[in-house]
N, C-alpha and C positions, 0 to 999 in steps of 0.2 A: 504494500500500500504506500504509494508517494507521501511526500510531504504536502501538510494542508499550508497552504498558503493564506497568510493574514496581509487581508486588507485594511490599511490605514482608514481612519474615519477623519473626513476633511474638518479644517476647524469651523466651527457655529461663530459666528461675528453678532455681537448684541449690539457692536454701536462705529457705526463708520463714519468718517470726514473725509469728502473731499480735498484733494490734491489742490495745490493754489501755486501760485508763482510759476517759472519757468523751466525746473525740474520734468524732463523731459524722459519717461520712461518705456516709451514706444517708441520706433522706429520712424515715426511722423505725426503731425498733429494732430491727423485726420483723429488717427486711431489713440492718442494721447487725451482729443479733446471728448472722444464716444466713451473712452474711460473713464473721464471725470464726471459726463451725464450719469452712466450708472455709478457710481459711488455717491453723485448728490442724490439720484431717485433715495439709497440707502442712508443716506444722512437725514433724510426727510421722510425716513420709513413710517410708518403707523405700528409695526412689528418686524424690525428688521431679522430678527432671530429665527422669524417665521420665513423672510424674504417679500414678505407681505407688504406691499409698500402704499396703498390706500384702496377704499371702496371694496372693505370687508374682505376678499382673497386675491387682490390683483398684485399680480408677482412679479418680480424685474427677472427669475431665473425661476428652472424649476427644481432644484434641488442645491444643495450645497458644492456637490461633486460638480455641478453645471457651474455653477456659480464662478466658484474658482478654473475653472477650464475657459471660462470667457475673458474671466481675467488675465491667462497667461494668453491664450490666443490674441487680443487684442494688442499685449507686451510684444510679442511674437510678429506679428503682421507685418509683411512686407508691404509695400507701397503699390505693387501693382498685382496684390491679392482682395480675396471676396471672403470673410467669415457668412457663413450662413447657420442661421439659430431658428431649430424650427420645437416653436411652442417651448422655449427658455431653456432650449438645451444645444448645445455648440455640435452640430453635428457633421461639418466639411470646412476644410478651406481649400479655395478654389486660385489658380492664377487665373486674374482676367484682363485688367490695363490698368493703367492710372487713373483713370476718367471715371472707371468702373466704381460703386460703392464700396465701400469699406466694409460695410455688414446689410446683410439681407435677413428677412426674418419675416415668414406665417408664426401666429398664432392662433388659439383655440377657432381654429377654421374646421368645423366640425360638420359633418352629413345628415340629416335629419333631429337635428342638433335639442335636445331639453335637458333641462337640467338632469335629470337621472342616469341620462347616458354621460354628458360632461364626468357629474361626478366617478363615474364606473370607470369612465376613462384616467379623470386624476387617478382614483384611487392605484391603478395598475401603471402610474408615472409616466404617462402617455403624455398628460397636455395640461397647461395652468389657465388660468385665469388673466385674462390679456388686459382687464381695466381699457383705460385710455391712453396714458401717456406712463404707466406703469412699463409693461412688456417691450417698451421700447427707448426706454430708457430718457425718457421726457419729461420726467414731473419735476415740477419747480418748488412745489410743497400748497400751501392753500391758495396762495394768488395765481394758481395755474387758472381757474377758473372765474374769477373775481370780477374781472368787467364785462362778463357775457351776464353775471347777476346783476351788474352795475348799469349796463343797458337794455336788462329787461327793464330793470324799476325803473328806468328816464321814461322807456316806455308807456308804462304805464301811469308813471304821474303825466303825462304828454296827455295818454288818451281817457282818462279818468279825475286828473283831481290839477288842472288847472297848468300842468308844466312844473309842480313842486310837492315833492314829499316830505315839506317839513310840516312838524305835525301830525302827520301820520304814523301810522302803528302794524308791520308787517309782524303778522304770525307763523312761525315754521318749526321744522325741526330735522336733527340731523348737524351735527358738530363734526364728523370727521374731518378726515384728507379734502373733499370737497365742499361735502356744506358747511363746513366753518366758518366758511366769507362771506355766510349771507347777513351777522350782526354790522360787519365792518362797511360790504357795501351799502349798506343801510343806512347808516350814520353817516357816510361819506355824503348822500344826497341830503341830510339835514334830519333823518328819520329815525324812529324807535322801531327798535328789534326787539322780541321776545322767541328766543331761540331753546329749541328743545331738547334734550338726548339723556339716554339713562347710563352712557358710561362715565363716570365723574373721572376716570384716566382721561379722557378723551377731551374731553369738559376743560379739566383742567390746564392741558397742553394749548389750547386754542386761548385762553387767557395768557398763559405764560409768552407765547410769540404774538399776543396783542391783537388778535381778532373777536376780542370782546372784552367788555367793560368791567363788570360784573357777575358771579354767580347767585343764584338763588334758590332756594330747595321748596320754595313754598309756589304755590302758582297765584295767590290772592297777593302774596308779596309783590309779584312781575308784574302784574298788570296794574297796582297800585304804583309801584316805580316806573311802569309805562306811562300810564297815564297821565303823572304827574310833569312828565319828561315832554310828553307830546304837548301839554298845554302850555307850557315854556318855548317850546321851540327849540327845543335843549336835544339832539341829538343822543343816544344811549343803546348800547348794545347789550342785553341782556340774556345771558344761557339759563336756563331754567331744568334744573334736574328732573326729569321725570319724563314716563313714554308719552309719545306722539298721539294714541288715541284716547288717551286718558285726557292728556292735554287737550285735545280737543272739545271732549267731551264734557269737561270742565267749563271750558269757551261757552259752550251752546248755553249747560244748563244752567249757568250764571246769568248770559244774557252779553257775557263780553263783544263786543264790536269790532275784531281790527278793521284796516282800511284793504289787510291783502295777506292771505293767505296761500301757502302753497309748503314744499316739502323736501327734506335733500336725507332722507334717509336712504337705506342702501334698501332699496323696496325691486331692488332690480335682481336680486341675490335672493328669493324668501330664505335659504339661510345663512345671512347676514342679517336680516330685520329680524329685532325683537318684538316677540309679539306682545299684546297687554298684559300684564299682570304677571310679567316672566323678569328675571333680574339678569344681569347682565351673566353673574354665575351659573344661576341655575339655566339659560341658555345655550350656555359652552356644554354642559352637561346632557341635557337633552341632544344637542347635534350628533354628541356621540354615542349616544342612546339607541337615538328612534329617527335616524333622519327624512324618512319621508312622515312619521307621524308631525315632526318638527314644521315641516313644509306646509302640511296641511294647516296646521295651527296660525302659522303666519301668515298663511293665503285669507283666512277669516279673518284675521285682525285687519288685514289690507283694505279687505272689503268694507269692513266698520272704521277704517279709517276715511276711507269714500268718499261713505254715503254722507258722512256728517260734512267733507267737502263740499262734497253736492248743495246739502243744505244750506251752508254758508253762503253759495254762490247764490241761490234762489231768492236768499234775502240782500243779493246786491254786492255781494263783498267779492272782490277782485281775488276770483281760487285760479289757479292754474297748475299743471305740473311740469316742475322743472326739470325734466330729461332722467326719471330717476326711475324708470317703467310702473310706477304705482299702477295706472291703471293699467296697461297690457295685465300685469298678474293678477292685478281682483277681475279680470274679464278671464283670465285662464283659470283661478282658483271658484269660478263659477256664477260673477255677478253678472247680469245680463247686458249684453252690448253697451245699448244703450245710456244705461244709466253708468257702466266703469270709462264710457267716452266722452262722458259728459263737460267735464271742464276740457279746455283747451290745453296743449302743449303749451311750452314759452314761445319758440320757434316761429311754427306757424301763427301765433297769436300775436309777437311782439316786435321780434328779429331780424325776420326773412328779407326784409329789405337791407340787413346789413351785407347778407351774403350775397346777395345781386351785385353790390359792388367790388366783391372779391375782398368783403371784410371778413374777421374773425378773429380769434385767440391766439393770433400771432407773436410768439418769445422771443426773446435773446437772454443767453446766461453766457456770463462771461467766465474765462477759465482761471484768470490770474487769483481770481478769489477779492480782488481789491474793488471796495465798495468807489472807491474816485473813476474807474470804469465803468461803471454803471452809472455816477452820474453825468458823465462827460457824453455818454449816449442818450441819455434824459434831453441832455443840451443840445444833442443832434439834431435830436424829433422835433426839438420843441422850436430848433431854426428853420429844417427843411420843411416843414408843416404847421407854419404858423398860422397861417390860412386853414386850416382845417380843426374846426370847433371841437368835434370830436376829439381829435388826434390831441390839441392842447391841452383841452380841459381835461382829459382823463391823466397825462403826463401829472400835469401838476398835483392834481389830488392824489395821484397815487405815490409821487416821489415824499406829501406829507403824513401820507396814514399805512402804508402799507410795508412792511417790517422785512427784510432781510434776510429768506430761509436758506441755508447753505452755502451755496454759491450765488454771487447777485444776478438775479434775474429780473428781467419787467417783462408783462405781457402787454399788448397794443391793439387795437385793432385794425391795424394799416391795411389798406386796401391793394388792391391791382393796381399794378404799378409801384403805387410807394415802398412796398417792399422788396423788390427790385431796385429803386435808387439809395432807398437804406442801407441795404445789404452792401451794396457799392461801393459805399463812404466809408462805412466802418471797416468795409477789407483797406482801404486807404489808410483807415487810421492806424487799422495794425499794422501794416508794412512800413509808417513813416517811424514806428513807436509810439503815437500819440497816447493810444492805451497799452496798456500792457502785459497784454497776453490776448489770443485766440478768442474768439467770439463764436459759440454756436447759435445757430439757427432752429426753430423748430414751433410744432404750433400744436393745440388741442387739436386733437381729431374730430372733435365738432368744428369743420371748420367749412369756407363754402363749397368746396368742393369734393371732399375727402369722405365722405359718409354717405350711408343709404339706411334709415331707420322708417319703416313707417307709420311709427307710433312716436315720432321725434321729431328726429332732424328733416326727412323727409313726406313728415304727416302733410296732407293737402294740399301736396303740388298741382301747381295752377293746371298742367298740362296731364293730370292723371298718372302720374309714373311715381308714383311711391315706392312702389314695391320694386325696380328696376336696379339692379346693382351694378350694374357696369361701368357708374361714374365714378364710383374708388378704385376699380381695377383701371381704367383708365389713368387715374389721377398714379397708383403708383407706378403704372409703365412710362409714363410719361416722365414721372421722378427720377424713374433708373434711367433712362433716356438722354436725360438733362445731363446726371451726374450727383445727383445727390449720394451725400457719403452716408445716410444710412436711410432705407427704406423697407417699410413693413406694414403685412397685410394683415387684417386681423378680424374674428368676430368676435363679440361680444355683447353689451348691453346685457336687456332681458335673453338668453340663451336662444340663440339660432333668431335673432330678430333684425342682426345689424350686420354691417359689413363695414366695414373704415381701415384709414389708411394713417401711419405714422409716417415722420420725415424729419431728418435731421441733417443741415447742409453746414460747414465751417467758415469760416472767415479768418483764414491764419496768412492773409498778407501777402501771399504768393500768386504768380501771374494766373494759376492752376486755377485759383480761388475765382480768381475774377468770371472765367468762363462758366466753371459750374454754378456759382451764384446767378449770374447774368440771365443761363439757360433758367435754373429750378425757380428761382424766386417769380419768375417768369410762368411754367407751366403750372404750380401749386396754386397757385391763387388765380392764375387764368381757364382752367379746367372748369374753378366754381363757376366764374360768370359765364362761361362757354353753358354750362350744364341749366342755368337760370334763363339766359337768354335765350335758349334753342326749348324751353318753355313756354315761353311766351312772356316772360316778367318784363315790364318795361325799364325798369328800373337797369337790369342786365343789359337789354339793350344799347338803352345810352348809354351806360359803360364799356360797353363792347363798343360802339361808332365812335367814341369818344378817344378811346385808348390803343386797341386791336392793330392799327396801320403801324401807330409807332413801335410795339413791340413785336413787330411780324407776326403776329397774330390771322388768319385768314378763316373765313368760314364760308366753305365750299355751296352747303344748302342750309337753307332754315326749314326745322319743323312746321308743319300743318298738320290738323286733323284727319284732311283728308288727300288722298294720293293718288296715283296710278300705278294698282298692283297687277295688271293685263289688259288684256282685251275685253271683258266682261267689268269692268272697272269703270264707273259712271264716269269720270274723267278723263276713259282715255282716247284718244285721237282716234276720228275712225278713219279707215282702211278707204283709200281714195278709188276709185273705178278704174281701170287700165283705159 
């Protein structure tokens, strides 16, 4: 009988930091600066021990052994190689050119896809949990998402309560990795947040990096501190211990009034949502229990968290869901059409004209780790787009209110075009030294052209094509196409409902940079308005005759309803006489 051979156990990391300065431990920046994105995802983890980096199981790798093999691969990488990571685990590298990306990567892109099979999958280390900017190494920590909240609620005080929300009172809940920045953007337009969630870990962390004001354990407390706050004018961001339906429930039967309700729990995972009357402990317990009994429990609770939405809306109060599939699951865990579709998405309800112009949650994180880089790029935005209200007014509030997580990042929502000539400047400014060090590129995958959700991003397109996925698969061929140094397909959201695309392009100063920035920041954001305008949005349109010619841009044919698919085809030409 041979010898058994003992395999080492990689080591478990409880807490990592980003790399900063110019300590150069890869063979180029490309792959130097995709190294320091994943260590910041891990700096900014929710459970790095788990590899969990936010939105209940969304993973930067899928196991430890993965983990560290991405890491030496990445050290490893030659300059005219391909890593390819499929569903967080490193499984080729490939030579392909220098132009080529740096890392390729599917995740949880799964075949008839529910969570039961997912799970069956995880469980036998098949495939993780792709979140959004998780699995591809994009998360910036809570201000990933923060001015997509920040531009609903303009929205909404715009089309409800006069152009201003101060004085007003938004109801929610949901403190993670994402909804944490709904107390901060709230106060940012001049408004009272009463913000919900029952893990007081969770709770707490979003206090400590400053996305809210105060904690409260009582709910007669919050809405007395709301109240008090709103009729001052006094801005106040409030976390309120306790679950989302109870909280609710509370609202009604009291009689409380906000001005807008809506929800950022993990209701896209049911197990990740705590259901009512369940503790955060006894939770974790149950999942390992009973996990479809678990499922079920949560689906009810979904439901009864709804229906009292619904209510609130009936009585006039501004409900909607924020991108977090609450309703898709109370419409799968059994509530009838109808009533789980009843409130609006943010998207189609608020947004959609951001994306017509090739807006969205567009990043940059800088690699040196020095905060005087981040604001010497604040100063960029705020010179090359002074003329754009948008683009200033968000700059400035966010360079006052919005905190620091790991490596400096800002999100934007620059449009087609501007991120093209941003991208531009800032490779100038790394190559002259101006800043100091490498600037990555990269954007939420809610972004205008990278996604297909039709209970989201793609709910009630003008043109009928919700459910059509080809515009992510486009948007990432077209990435690799360009040159982008990291690009990845992914599904997610509620399980088998989404399709979206990550991207992440360098800015390290080199003539190299110039052409791949030039081409991606080009097709990323030009795909969205392509995919709007060949809808019918007008809004797309002018943007497209507006922009299109100067970025070589060409659109062969525009969509119609109706066509010529033959000879039997009411439109088509008929057949002359000899």
């Amino acid at each position: 009988m041979g010898k058994q051979e003992i395999v080492a156990k990689p080591e478990i990391l409880y807490e990592v930091r980003a790399m900063g300065g110019n300590n150069l431990r890869c063979k180029g920046w490309k792959q130097e600066s995709i190294l320091r994105m994943l260590e910041n995802n891990m700096e900014n983890a929710e459970h790095p021990e788990e590899l969990v980096i936010y939105g209940g199981i969304g993973k930067c790798a899928r196991n430890w052994e993965s983990y560290h093999a991405i890491v030496k691969s990445l050290q490893e990488l030659e300059n005219d190689e391909t890593l390819v990571v499929q569903s967080g685990m490193p499984v080729a590298i490939f030579r392909t050119n220098t132009l080529a990306p740096r890392v390729v990567m599917a995740t949880t892109n799964i075949m008839k896809a529910t969570w039961p099979i997912f799970y069956d999958l995880q469980d036998k280390n098949l495939t993780i949990y792709a979140q959004y900017t998780a699995a591809p190494w994009e998360y910036i920590g809570t201000q990933g998402v923060i001015q997509g909240t920040f531009q609903t609620l303009v929205a909404i005080g715009d089309q409800a309560f006069g152009g201003s929300l101060k004085g007003r009172i938004l109801l929610t809940a949901g403190m993670g990795g994402m909804g944490g920045n709904q107390p901060r953007a709230m106060t940012m337009l001049g408004g009272v947040c009463i913000c919900a969630d029952v893990d007081e870990v969770v709770v707490n962390n979003r206090l400590k990096v400053g996305y809210c004001d105060v904690i409260v354990h009582d709910f007669d407390e919050a809405v007395k501190l709301a109240k008090e706050a709103a009729a001052e004018g006094r801005p106040l961001g409030i976390a309120l211990m306790g679950n989302a339906v109870d909280v609710l429930k509370k609202a009604r039967d009291t009689g409380f009034m906000p001005d807008i309700i809506t929800d950022m729990t993990p209701a896209h995972d049911p197990l990740s949502y705590v259901p009512a009357g369940v503790t955060v402990d006894e939770a974790r317990e149950m999942r390992k229990a009973d996990r479809d009994g678990y499922m079920k429990l949560a689906g009810a609770s979904m439901i009864e968290q709804l229906k009292i939405m619904n209510e609130f809306m009936d009585k006039g109060v501004q409900v909607f869901e924020y991108g977090n599939s609450l309703r898709k699951e109370a419409r799968d865990a059994g509530m009838p059409v109808d009533q789980a579709m009843k409130i609006p998405g943010f998207v189609a309800a608020y947004i959609r004209p951001l994306f017509c112009e090739g807006r969205g949650p567009f990043r940059w994180t800088c690699m040196s780790r020095d905060p005087e880089d981040l604001a010497k790029l604040d100063d960029l935005v705020e010179e090359m787009f002074a003329d754009d209200d948008l683009v200033r007014n968000w700059i400035q509030l966010a360079r006052e209110h919005i905190p620091i997580e790991g490596l400096p990042a800002r999100i934007c929502y620059l449009g087609f075009g501007q991120r093209k000539a941003f991208g531009m400047r800032v490779n100038e400014m790394v190559r002259s030294g101006e800043i100091k060090g490498p600037v990555a590129f990269s954007r939420d995958n809610l972004d205008s052209g990278s996604i297909v959700n039709p209970t989201f991003e793609s709910e009630r397109m003008l043109d009928g094509s919700d459910l059509i996925s080809d515009w992510p698969y486009l948007n990432a061929l077209l990435n690799v196409a360009a040159g982008a140094d990291l690009v990845a397909i992914q599904e997610n959201y509620s399980m088998g409902e989404a399709v979206h695309t990550g991207v992440t392009m360098i800015a390290d100063g080199s003539a190299e940079a110039d052409v791949r920035l030039a081409a991606c920041l080009t097709t990323d954001s030009g795909i969205g308005v392509v995919r709007h305008a060949q809808a019918g949005y007008d809004i797309a349109r002018k943007t497209a005759a507006d922009r299109f010619a100067k970025d070589g841009v060409q659109v062969p044919l525009w969509w119609t309803p109706t066509a010529t698919f033959g000879p039997d085809s009411a439109s088509a030409p008929k057949k002359k006489n000899a």
